[in-house]
N, C-alpha and C positions, 0 to 999 in steps of 0.2 A: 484600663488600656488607653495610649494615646496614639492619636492617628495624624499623623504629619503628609502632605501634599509636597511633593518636590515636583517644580515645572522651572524651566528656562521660556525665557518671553523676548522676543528683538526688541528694538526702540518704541516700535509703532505697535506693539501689546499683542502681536501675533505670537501661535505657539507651531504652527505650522509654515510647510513651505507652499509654494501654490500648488503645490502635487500630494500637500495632505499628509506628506514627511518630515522628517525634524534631520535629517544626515549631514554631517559639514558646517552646523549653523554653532555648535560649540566647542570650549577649547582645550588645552589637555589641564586647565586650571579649573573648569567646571567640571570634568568626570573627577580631578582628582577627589575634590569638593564634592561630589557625590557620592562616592565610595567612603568620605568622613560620615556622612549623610544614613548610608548602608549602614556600617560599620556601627551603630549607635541602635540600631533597630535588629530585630527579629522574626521579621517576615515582612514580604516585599507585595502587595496589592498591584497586579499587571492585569489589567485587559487583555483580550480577546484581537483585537485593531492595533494594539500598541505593537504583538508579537506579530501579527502578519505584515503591519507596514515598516518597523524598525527591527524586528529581531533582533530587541538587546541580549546584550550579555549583562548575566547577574550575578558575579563572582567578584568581590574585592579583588582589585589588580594593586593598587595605590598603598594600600596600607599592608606590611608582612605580619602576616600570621592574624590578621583580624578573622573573625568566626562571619562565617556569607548569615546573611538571614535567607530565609527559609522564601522560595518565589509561592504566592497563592495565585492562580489564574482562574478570572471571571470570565464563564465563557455561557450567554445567554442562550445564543444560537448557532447549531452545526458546532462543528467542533476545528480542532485545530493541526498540521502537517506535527507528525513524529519527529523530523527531523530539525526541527528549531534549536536557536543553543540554549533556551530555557531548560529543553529534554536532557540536552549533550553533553551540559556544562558547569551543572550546577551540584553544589557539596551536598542539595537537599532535596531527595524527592518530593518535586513540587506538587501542592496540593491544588485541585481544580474544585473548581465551586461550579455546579453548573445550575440547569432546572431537570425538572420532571422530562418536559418534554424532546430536551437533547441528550439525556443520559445514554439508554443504547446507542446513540451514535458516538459517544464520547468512549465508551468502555469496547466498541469494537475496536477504535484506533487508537487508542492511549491506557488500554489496560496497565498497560505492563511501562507505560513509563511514567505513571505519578498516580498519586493516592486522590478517589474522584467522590465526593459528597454534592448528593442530588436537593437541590430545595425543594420542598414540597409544593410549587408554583411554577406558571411559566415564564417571572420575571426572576431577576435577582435584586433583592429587595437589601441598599445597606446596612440595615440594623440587624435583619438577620445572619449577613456576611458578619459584622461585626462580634455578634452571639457566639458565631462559632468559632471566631478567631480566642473569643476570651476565655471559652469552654476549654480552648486548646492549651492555654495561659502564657500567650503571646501577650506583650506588656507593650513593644515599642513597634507601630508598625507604618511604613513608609508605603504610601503612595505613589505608584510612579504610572498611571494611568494617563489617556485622554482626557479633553475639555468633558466630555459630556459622564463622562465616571465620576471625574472630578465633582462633576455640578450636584450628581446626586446622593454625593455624602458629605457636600455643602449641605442642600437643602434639607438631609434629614439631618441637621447640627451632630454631625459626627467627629468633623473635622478639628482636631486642636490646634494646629499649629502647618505654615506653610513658607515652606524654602521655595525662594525665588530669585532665580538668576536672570540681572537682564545682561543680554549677548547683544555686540555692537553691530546691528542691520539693520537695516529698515526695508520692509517689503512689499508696504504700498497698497495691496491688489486688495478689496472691497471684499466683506463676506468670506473672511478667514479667521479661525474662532481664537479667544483670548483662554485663560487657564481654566476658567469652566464656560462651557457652551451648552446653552439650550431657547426653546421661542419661549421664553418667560426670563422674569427676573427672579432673583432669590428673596425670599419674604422677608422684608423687617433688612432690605440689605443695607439702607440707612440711618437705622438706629444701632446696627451693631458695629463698630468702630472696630479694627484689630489694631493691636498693641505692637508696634517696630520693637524687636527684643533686640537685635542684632544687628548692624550691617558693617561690607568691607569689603573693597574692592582689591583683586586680583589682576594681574595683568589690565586687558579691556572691559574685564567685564566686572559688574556689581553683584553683590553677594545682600540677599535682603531675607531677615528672617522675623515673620509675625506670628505673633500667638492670638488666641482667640479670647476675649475679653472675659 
């Protein structure tokens, strides 16, 4: 199975706005580019914070007749509103990953609108996410999580490859996190080099695609 990281980043390597949202900061050239992105994968890695604070859509709009992959939503803690267009909108009843200790809460308010596998812990741990995605025999799966999801399927070396778009802002403001965030560094972050496979710019913005060495 390989696992691809899709982030947009401004000039200044921020992934957010100062309100902790990404809305407005990209163009109809980077979704299109992300729907090519979709469109190559078979199951989509979302957050818990990604769907409360953007509530994307996960439906190929860009490309006709492309197959949606499949939304998996990682949800640690509490659970999440029914009414999202992850619920609404999607070709695939999304599958939820949660823990032991939020599952009754997950299966009162999301029985009925997606398929919910409990870990046997109270964290979500990526290797095990990853187990049960390949159990499932999903091959190509894209990431479109936050810095700090992101960070932890960096650190357990999960990650193969990462699509990154930079968009033309700069936003300045001190203590706004870059594509993975956490109070540590990733181990071994300078000896392992990624490999430029790809790049190409679109309108304003740059199109940059690394593999992992």
């Amino acid at each position: 199975m390989k696992l691809s990281i899709n982030m947009a980043m401004t000039l200044d390597g921020k992934v957010v706005r100062p309100d902790g949202r990404w809305y407005g900061l990209t163009s109809s050239e980077d979704k299109t580019q992300m729907d090519v992105y979709r469109s190559q994968s078979d199951a989509i890695l979302i957050g818990k914070n990604s769907i409360l604070n953007d509530n994307p859509i996960v439906k190929i709009r860009a490309i006709p007749n492309a197959l949606n992959p499949r939304p998996v939503i990682l949800v640690r803690k509490g659970t999440l509103p029914p009414d999202k267009h992850v619920f609404e909108e999607s070709d695939h009843i999304p599958l939820i990953i949660c823990t032991k200790s939020n599952l009754k809460e997950i299966k009162t308010s999301l029985e009925n609108k997606a398929e919910i596998f409990a870990l046997d812990s109270d964290d979500i741990d990526p290797k095990k996410v990853t187990g049960i995605l390949k159990r499932k025999g999903y091959k190509n799966v894209l990431l479109e999580g936050g810095p700090k999801l992101n960070f932890s399927f960096l650190e357990a070396d999960l990650v193969d490859r990462i699509y990154l778009t930079i968009v033309p802002f700069v936003i300045g403001k001190t203590g706004l996190p870059g594509i993975a965030d956490r109070n540590a560094e990733l181990p071994g972050f300078d000896q392992n080099r990624w490999t430029l496979k790809d790049h190409f710019a679109k309108g304003n913005e740059i199109f940059l695609v690394y593999e992992k060495p």
